[in-house]
Structure formats: C-alpha cells, structure tokens
FIKEKOL-615104 format. One record per atom (N, C-alpha, C): x, y, z; residue number from 1; atom name. Coordinates in steps of 0.001 Angstrom, whole numbers. Last residue first. Layout:
<pts>
PT        u        v        w  pos  site
PT        X        Y        Z  NUM    CA
...
</pts>
This chain:
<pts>
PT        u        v        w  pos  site
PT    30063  -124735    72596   66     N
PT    29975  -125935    72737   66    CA
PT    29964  -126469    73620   66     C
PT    31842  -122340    73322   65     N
PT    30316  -121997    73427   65    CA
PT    29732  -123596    73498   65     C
PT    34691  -122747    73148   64     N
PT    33797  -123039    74468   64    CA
PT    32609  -122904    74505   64     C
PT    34533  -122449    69963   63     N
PT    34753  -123641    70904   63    CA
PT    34350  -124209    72181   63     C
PT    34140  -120033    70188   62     N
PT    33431  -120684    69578   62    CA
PT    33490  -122194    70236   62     C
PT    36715  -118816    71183   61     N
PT    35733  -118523    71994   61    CA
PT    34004  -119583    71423   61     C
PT    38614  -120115    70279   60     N
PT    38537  -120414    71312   60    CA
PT    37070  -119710    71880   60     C
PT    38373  -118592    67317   59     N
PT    38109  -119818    67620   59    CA
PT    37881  -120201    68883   59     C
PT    39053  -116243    68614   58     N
PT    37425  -115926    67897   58    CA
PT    37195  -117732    67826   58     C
PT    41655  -115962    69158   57     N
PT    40400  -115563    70086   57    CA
PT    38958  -115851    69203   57     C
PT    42744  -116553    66657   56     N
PT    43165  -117445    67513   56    CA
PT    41737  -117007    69048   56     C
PT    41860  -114394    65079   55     N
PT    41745  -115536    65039   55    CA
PT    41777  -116557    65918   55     C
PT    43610  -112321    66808   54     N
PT    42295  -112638    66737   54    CA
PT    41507  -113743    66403   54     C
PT    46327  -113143    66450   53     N
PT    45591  -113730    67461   53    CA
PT    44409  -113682    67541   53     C
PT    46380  -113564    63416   52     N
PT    46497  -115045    63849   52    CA
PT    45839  -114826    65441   52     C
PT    46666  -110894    63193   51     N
PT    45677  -111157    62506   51    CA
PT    45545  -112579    62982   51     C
PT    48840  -109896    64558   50     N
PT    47673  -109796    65071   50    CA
PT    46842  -110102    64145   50     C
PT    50596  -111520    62841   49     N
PT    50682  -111704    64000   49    CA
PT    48880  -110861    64735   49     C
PT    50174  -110280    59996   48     N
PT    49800  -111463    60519   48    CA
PT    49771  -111683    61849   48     C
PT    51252  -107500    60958   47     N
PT    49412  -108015    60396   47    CA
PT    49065  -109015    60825   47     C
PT    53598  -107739    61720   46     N
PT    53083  -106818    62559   46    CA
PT    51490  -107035    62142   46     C
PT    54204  -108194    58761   45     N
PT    54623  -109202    60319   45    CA
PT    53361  -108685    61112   45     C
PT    53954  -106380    57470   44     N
PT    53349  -107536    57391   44    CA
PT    53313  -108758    58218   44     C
PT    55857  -104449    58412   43     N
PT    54605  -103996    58457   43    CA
PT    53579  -105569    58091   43     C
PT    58170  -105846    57703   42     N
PT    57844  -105321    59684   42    CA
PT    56274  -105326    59587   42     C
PT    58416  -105716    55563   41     N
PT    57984  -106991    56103   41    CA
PT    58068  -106988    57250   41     C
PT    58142  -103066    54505   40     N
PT    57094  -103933    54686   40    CA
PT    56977  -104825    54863   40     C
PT    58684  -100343    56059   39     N
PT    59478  -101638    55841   39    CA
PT    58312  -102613    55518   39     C
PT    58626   -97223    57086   38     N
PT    58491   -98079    55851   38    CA
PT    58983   -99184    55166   38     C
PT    59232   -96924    59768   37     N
PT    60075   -96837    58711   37    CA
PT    60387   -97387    57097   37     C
PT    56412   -97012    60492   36     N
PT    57231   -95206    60581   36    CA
PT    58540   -95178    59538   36     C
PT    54865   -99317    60023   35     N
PT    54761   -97620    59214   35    CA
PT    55727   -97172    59107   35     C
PT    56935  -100887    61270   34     N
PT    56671  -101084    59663   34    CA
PT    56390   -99618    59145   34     C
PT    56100   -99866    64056   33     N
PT    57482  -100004    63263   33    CA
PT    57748  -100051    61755   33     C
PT    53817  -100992    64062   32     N
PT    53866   -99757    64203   32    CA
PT    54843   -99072    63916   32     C
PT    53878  -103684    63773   31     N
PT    53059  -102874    62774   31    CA
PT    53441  -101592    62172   31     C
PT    55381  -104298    65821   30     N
PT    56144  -104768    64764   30    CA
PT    55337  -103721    63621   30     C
PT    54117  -103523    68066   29     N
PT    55109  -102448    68354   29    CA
PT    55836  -103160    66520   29     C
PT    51860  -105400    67439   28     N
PT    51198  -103937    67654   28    CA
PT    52887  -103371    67184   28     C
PT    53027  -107763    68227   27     N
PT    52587  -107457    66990   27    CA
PT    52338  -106083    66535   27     C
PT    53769  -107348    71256   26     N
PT    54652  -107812    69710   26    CA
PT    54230  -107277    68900   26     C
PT    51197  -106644    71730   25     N
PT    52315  -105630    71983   25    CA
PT    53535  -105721    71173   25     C
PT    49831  -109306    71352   24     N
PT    49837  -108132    70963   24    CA
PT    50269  -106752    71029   24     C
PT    52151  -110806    73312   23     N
PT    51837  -111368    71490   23    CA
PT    50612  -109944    70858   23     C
PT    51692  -109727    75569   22     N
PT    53131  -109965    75091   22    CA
PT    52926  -110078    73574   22     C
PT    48992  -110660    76160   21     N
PT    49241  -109447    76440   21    CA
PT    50718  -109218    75523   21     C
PT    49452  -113493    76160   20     N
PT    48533  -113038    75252   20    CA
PT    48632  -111420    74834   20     C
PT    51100  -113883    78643   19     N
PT    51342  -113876    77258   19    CA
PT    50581  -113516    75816   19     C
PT    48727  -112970    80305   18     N
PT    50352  -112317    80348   18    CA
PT    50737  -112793    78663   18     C
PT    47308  -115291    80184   17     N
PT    47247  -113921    80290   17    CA
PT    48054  -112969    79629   17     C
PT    48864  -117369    80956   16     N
PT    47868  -117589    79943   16    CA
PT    47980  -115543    79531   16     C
PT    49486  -116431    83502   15     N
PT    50804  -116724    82575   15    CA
PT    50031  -116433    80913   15     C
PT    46896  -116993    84896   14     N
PT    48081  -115306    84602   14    CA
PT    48544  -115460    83395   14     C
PT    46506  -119213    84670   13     N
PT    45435  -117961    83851   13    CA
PT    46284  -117120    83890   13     C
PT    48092  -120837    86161   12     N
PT    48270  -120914    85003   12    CA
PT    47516  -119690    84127   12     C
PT    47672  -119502    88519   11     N
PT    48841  -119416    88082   11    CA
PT    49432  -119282    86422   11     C
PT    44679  -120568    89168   10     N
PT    45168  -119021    88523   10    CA
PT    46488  -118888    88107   10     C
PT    45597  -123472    89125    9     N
PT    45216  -122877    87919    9    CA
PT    45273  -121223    88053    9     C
PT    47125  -123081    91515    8     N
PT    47793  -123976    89994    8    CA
PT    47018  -123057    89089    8     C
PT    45607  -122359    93470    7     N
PT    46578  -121608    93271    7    CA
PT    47610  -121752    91552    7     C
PT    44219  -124719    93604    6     N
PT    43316  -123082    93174    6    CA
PT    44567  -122424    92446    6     C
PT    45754  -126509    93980    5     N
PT    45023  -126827    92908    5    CA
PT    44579  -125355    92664    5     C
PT    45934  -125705    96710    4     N
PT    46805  -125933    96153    4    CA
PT    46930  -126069    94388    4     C
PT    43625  -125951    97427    3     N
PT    44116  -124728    97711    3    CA
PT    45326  -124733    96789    3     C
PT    42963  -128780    97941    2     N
PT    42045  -127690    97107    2    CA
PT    42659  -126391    96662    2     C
PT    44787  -129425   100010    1     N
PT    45040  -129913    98675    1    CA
PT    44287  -129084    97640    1     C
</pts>
C-alpha cells in the first residue's frame, strides 16, 4: 500500500514538474516571438506569463518556509 502512495506522489511531482517546464517555454517561445516580429501583444504576453510564474515561485517558496 506504501508503494503505491510513493508511486502517487512522484507521479504527481513529475506532472507538477513538467508543467511548470511547459509554462516557461510558453512564455519564453511567446517573448521571443514578440521581438523578432515586433508584435507587442506577443511581446507582453510572453512578460506577463513569465512574470506570474516567478511570482508564482517566489510565493510558494515563502509559504513553505512557514
């Protein structure tokens, strides 16, 4: 049953993972797009989005310090 439970949560850390990986490659390939073809609501996408995940890392990490 332990094993079973192990296997749940790394399952869940990948995925966790993995998507985190996905949401700055989003954001990164939306930024990077904005430059080349001078669009600026690629290029402002491409901010907020990595500007929300850092954010989004800097809370969670405050949080667990608690």
């Amino acid at each position: 049953m332990d094993k079973d439970k192990e296997k749940q949560e790394i399952s869940l850390v990948g995925r966790l993972f993995s998507l985190e990986a996905l949401l700055i490659l989003m954001g990164m390939l939306s930024l990077i797009s904005g430059i080349f073809s001078g669009d600026a609501v690629r290029l402002s996408l491409g901010a907020v989005i990595l500007g929300g995940f850092f954010l989004f890392i800097v809370t969670r990490r405050r949080s667990s310090k608690k």
